[in-house]
N, C-alpha and C positions, 0 to 999 in steps of 0.2 A: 487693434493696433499692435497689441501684443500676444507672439505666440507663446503658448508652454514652454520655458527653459529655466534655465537656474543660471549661479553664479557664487563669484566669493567676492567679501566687501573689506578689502586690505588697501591701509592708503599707502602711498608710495615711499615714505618713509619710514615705513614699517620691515620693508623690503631688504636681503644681506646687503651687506656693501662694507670696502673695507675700510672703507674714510671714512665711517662714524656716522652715515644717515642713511637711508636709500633715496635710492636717486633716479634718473632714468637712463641708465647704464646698462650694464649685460644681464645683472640681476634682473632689472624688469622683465627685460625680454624675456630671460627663463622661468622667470613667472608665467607670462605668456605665456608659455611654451606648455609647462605644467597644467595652465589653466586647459590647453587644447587635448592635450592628455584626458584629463580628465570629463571630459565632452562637456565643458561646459561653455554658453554662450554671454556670461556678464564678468567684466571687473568692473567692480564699484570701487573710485576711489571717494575720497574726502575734496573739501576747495584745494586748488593748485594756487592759492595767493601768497603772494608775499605779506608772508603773517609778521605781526608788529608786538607785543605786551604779551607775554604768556604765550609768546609761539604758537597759537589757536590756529587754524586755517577759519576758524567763522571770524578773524580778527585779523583784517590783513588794510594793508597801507593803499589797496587799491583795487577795485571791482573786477579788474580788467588782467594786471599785471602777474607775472608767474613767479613762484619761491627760486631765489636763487639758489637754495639750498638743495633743492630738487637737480641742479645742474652738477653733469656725470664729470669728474676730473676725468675719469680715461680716456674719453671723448673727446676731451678737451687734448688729448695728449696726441689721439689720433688724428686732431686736425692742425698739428705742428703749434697750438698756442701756448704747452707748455711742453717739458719736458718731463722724462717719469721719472729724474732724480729728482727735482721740484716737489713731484705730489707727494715721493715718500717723506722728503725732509718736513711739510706742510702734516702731514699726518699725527696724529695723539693717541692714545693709549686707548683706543675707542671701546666699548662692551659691544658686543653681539648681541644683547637682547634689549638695549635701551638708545636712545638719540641723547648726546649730550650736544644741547647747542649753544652753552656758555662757550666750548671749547671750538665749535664751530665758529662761534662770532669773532674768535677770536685769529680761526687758522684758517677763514674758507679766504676771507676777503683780501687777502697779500694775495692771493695765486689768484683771483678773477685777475685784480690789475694787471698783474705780469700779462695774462694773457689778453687782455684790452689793450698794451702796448701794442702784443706782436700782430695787432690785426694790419693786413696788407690793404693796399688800393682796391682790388679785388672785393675783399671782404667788405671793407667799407662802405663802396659802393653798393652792393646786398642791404648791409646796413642802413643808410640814408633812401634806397626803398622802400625799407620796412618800416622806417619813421615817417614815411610819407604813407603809406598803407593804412597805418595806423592813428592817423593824426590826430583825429576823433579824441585820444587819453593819453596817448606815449609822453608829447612833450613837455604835458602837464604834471603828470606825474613823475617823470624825472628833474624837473624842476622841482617839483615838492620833496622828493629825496633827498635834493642838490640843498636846499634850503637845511631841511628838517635835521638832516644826519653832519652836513659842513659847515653850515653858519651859524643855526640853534642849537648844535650840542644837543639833539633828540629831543627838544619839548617838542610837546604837542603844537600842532598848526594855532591851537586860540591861548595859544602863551606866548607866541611869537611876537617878540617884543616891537618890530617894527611894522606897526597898525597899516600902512600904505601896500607894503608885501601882504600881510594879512589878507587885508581887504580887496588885493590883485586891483591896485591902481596901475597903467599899464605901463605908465614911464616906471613904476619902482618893479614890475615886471621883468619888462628891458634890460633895465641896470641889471637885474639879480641872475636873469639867464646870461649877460654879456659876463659878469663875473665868475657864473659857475660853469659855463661854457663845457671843461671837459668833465669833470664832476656827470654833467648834464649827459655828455657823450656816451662814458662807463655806464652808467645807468641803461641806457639805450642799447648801448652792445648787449650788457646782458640779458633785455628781455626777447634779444635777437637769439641767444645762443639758448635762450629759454625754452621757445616755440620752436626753434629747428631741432633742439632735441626730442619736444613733445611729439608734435609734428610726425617726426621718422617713428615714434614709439606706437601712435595712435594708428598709422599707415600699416604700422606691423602686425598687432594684437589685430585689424580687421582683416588684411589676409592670413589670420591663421584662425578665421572666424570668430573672434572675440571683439563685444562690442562695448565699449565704454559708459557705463553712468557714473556722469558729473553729479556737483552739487553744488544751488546757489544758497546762499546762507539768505534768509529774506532783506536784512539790515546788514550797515556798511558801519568801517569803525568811526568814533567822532574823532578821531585821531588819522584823515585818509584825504588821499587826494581828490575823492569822488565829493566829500562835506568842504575841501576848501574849493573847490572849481564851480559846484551846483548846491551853495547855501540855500539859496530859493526853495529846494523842493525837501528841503529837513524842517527842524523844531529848534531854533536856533537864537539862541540869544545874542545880540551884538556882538559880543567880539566869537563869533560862531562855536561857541561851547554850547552842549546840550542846554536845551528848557526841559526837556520831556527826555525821557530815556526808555526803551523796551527792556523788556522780561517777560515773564509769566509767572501768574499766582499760584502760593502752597498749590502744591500736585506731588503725585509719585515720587519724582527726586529730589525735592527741595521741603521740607515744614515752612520753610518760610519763603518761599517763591523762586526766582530767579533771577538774581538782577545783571541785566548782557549789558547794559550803559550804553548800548548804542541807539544813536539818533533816532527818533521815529521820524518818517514821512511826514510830509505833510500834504495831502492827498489831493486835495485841493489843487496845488499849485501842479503834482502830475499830471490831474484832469487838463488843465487848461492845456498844456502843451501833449495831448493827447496819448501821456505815458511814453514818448520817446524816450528816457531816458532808460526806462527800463525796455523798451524795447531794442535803443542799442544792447543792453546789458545780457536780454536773453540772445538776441545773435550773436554775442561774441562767444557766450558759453555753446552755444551749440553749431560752430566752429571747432571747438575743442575735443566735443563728446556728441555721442551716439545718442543717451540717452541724457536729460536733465531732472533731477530728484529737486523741485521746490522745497527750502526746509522753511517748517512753521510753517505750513499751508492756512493752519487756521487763521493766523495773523490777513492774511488777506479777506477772511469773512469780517475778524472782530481782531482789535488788539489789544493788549494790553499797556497802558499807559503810565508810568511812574514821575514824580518829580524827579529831577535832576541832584543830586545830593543825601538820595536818601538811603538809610542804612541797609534795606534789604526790599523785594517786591512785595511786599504785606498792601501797603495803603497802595493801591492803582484804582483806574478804572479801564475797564472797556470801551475800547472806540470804533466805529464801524471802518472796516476796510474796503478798497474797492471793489474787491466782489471780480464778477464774473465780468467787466466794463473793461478791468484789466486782461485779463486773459483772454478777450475779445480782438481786444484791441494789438496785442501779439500776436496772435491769429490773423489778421485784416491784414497785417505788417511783413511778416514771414510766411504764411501758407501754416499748413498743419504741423507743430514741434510736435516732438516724444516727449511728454512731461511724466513725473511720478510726485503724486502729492502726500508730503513726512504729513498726515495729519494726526500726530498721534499726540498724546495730553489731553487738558478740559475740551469736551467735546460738548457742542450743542446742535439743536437743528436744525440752527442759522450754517454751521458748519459743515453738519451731512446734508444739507441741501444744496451747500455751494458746491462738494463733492460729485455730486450724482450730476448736478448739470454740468459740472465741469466735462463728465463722463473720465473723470482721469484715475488710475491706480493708485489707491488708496495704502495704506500701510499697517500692516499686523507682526505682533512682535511675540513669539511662541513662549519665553520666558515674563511675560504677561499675564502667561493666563493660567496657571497654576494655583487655583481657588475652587478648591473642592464642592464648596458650598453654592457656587453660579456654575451657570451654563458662558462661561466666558468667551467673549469675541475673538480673545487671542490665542484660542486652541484651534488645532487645525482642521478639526470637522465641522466646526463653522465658519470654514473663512470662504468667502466669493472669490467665484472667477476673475472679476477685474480685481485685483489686486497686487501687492508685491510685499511679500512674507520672508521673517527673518526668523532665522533662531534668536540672535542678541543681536544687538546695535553698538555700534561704537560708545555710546554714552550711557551703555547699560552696563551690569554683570553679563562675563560670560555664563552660558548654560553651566558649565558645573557649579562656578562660585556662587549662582541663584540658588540650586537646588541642595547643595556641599555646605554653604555659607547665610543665608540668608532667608528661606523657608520655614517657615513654624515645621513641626515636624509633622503634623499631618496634611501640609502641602507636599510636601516633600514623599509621603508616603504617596499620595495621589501622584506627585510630577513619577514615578518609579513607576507605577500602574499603567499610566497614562503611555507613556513613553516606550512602555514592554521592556527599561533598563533590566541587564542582566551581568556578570559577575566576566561572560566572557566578551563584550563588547561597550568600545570607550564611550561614555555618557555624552559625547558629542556625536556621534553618529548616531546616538539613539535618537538624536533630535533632530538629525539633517534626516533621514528617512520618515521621520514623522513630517517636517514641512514640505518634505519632496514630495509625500503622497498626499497632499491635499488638493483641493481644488483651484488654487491659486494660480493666475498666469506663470509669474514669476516665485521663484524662490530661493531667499539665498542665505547663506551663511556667514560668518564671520571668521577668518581665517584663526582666531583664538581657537572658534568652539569646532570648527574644522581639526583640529589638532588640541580638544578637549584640555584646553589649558584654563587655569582659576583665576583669582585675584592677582596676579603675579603680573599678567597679563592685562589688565585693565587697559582702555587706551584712555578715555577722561572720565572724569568725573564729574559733571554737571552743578554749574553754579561756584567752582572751585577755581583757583589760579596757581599753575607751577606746580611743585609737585612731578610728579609722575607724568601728568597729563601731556596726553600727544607722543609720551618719547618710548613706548613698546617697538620692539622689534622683534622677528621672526629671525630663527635661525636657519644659514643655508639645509643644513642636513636635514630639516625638519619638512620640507618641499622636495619628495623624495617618491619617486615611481611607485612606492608602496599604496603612499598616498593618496597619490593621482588615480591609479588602478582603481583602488578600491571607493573614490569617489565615483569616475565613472562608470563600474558596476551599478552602483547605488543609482544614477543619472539615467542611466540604462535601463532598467528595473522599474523606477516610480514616473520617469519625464513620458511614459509611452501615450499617446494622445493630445 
């Protein structure tokens, strides 16, 4: 399914841009552009949702729906909706190497309206198309915005003080869409102006041969328009607040587990209705992208289960997940998807069995396996052909700050060995050559340890909230023909067969 190529895994906000995020403006493109320079064939981004609490893309207000924040103001300037005195006076003191979205929240939203004024007849029309295209989530979730951001003042959907809206009785339905009517509209425009920008980017990066992998997060937030429309197929207490919440137990990045608070399934209720829901949910991601990265593969073997309220994921149990029933049943529904399954954490043989039958690309993480004393999985002489191999991961340490910062010192003497690091070449390339010559289909990089940057650089930190996490950014100068060149030698070099 997969031939030998590589790639970089930079989400889009990471991207320059002068307005204080990246977006999908000219920057992407000359990412793009970069990425084709250097012969590579993957951009890995992160989810493209309209993230909610902690700015998370695994934490967004809707399965379906795209970050507004991703939407390019120049774009916007070139299709007459706003003016370029507009974006400059809208602009703030932004940093080039971090996302601040306090200052976002507070400068993006006057200039979308402006420009949801100036939509013409024309435009609209387009519009009331693509709400009808999309009927299946748009309207519901711009109602749940309409509600959640203009009439509750941001509580969450199960603190919504009027139990009839809540509970979507249809007359307080009615009423709530006939009141928030334009509220409702705005919403809609922009996941209009959302997908026509994606849309034109995704159209781009494929004729310049670069092909996209998405990501679905496996759980949706209990704070989403997807847990107030389809409460039926969550863990849900009456007034739809979590029962049961996901994580995962002490492992690697947590002593004491993980606790994500989001809703578990409840599997049962997918069975009966034959997994539509996630079968809508995989068609629309791959609509989007090329390729789709399931995260928390394992979760579909076994889950981990926590009460609702509790301080950390210590006390859970394991619950069995649909297994291979689900990913059949996607199969039967769409024909053959491009999937990659994240299964990395507690691993058992309930889990490499669902892998192997799945036959899908499995995941190996090179700053892993720096343990002198084993023959470790995550080193690149043992990794298999079906797979898809990283130096770091967005929720890991970059390669330097693993080996620089966090290494006993005789891992660390082994990661040098291992590696053939030397005095005249950056400790990130020593490590993209090393997963480029492995036997792995795929293999990719992270634009950190592409440009051997540390802790400075982090993008989250797993199990944590705020912070730092999500707001990394690359700087223009930094994606520079130097670069590119000398990636595609490297691409050149190890991708031959």
């Amino acid at each position: 399914m997969f031939k030998r190529s590589s790639g970089v895994l930079a989400h889009v906000t990471s991207l320059p841009s002068p307005h204080g995020v990246g977006t999908m403006g000219k920057a992407a493109y000359d990412f793009v552009d970069f990425l084709a320079a250097a012969r590579q064939t993957y951009w890995q981004v992160l989810p493209l949702g309209h993230t909610g609490f902690g700015d998370s893309p695994y934490q967004c207000f809707s399965a379906a729906a795209g970050n507004p924040y991703l939407i390019d103001l120049d774009l916007l300037v070139e299709d007459g909706l706003l003016t370029a005195a507009e974006v400059r006076a809208g602009d703030f003191e932004a940093s080039p190497d971090e996302a601040d979205f306090e200052q976002l929240a507070d400068t993006r939203w006057p200039l979308f309206r402006k420009a949801y004024r100036r939509a013409d007849d024309a435009l609209r029309a387009k519009i009331d198309a693509f709400r009808e295209e999309n009927a299946a989530w748009l309207p519901d979730y711009a109602l749940f915005m309409a509600l959640k951001e203009e009439k509750y003042h941001n509580m969450p959907v199960y603190l919504w003080p009027d139990k009839a809206v809540r509970d979507r009785k249809p007359a307080a339905l009615e009423k709530a869409a006939a009141e928030l009517r334009d509220e409702i509209d705005f919403r809609i425009f922009l996941q209009y102006v959302f997908f026509q920008q994606w849309n034109a980017l995704h159209a781009y990066a494929n004729e310049k041969g670069i092909q996209i992998i998405g990501d679905i997060p496996i759980y949706v937030s209990a704070d989403s328009s997807d847990v107030w429309t389809h409460p039926t197929l969550f863990k849900l207490k009456a007034d739809r607040s979590p029962k049961l919440v996901a994580g995962v137990p002490p492992d690697y990045y947590s002593a004491t587990g993980q606790l994500w608070g989001n809703p578990v399934y409840d599997w049962d209720a997918h069975r009966a209705e034959n997994y539509a829901w996630w079968i809508w949910r995989m068609k629309s991601n791959m609509a989007l992208f090329d390729v789709v990265r399931l995260d928390h593969f394992r979760g579909f073997a076994a889950y981990w289960e926590v009460k609702a309220g509790s301080e950390n994921a210590i006390k859970g149990r394991w619950r069995k997940g649909p297994g291979m029933e689900l990913l059949r049943a996607i199969e039967q529904a769409l024909g053959p998807v491009r999937l990659i399954a994240e299964d990395l954490g507690v691993q058992t043989d309930e889990v490499r069995e669902l892998l192997a039958e799945s036959g899908l690309p499995g995941m190996k993480v090179l700053i892993f396996g720096f343990t002198p004393a084993e023959d470790n999985e995550h080193l690149p002489h043992n990794f298999v052909p079906n797979s898809i191999v990283y130096t770091s991961t967005h929720d890991s340490q970059t390669v330097c700050e693993q080996i620089m910062d966090i290494c006993t010192e005789p891992e660390k003497q082994f990661a040098y060995r291992y590696l053939r690091t030397s005095h005249s070449e950056a400790m990130g390339w020593s490590a993209i050559k090393s997963v480029w010559a492995s036997p792995a289909c795929i293999a990719m990089t992270t634009l950190q340890d592409l440009l051997s940057l540390g802790a400075d650089a982090h993008m989250n930190t797993p199990g944590t909230i705020g912070g730092k996490n999500w707001r990394w950014r690359v700087r223009r100068e930094a994606l520079n023909p130097t670069v590119s060149s000398l990636l595609a030698e490297i691409t050149q070099t190890y991708m031959r067969g």
